[in-house]
C-alpha positions in Angstrom: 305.9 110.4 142.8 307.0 113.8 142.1 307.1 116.4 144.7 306.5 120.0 143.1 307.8 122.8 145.6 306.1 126.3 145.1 307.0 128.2 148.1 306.7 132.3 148.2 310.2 133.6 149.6 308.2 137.0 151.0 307.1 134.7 154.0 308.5 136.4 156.8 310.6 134.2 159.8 308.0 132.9 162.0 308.0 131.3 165.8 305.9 127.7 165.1 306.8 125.0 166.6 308.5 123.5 163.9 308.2 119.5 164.5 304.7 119.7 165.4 303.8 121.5 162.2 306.0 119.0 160.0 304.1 116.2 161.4 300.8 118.0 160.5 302.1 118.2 156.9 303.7 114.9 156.4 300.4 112.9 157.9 298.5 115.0 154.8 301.6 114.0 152.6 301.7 110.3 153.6 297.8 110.0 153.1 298.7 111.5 149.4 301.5 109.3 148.9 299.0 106.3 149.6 296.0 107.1 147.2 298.0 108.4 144.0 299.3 106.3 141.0 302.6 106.1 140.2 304.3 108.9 138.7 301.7 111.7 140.0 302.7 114.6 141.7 301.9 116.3 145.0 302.4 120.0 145.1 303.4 122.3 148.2 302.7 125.5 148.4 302.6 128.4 150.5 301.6 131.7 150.0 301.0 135.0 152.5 297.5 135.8 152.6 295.6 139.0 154.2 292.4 139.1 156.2 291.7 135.7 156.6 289.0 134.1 158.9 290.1 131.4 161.4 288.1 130.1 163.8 285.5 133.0 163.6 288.1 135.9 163.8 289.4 137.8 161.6 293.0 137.6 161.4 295.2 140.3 159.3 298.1 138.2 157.5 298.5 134.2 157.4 300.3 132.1 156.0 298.9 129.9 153.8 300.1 126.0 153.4 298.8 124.0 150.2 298.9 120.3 150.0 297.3 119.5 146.2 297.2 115.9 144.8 295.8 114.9 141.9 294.6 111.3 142.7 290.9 109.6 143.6 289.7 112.3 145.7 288.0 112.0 148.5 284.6 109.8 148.8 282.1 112.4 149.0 280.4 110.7 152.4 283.1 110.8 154.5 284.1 114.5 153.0 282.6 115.9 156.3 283.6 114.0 158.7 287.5 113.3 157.8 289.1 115.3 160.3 287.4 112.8 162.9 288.9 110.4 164.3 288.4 106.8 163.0 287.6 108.1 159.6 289.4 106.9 156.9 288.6 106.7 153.3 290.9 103.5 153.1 290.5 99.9 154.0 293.7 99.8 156.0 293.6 103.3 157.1 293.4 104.0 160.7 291.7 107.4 160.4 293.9 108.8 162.7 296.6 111.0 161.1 294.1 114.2 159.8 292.8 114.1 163.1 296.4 114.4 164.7 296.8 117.3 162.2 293.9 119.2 162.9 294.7 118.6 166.4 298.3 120.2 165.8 297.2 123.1 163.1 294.8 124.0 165.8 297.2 124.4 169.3 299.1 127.0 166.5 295.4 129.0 166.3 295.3 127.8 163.0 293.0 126.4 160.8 293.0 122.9 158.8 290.4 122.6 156.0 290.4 120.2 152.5 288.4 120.6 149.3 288.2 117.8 147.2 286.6 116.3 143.8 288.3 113.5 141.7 291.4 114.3 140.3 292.2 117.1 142.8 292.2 117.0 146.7 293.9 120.3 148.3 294.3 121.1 152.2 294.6 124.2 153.5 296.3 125.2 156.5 296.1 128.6 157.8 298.5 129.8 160.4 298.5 133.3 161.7 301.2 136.1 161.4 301.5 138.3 164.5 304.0 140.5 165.8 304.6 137.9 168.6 305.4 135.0 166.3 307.3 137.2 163.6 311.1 137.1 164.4 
């Protein structure tokens, strides 16, 4: 699997707590990982992005966190209801690990969200930029 790294270097040094936001990514990654074929890709990307809506607010600059594969997708039934817990589109999947990033996207006043279709699954995670998490 083939990791493709498209990060924007005009995203200013922010205060996150960096281990909980890691896990939030790699329990996305590892679900990737699991539902590709050999020889795919996954792509991360991040991006700044202005006026943004999270949680009902409007927020002024976020950063924005990709996580694209190009496998199954998600079946459409469970496409609402993925970031519960239990929920898995797999046979051996506990459906915990989207909740748990949800969970930790959300103590950062973020927001967590997926689109999906065969062929292309992408979760979004929105963080805000503020002058007290800037350093």
């Amino acid at each position: 699997i083939r990791i493709i790294r498209d990060y924007d270097p005009s995203i200013p040094d922010i205060a996150f707590d960096a281990d909980k936001l890691q896990q939030a990514i790699l329990n996305i990654v590892n679900n990737a990982v699991q539902v590709i074929e050999p020889g795919s890709s996954i792509t991360l990307k991040t991006r700044v992005a202005s006026n943004q809506t999270i949680n009902g607010k409007r927020v002024r600059l976020t950063v924005v966190i990709s996580i694209i594969d190009y496998g199954p997708g998600i079946p459409e039934d469970i496409q609402d209801t993925i970031f519960y817990p239990m929920v898995s589109g797999r046979s051996n999947g506990t459906g915990l690990g989207l909740a748990i990033s949800q969970t930790l996207v959300n103590q950062h006043k973020g927001k967590l969200s997926c689109s999906s279709r065969p062929g292309r699954t992408e979760f979004t995670l929105l963080l805000p930029i503020s002058e007290e998490n800037t350093l």
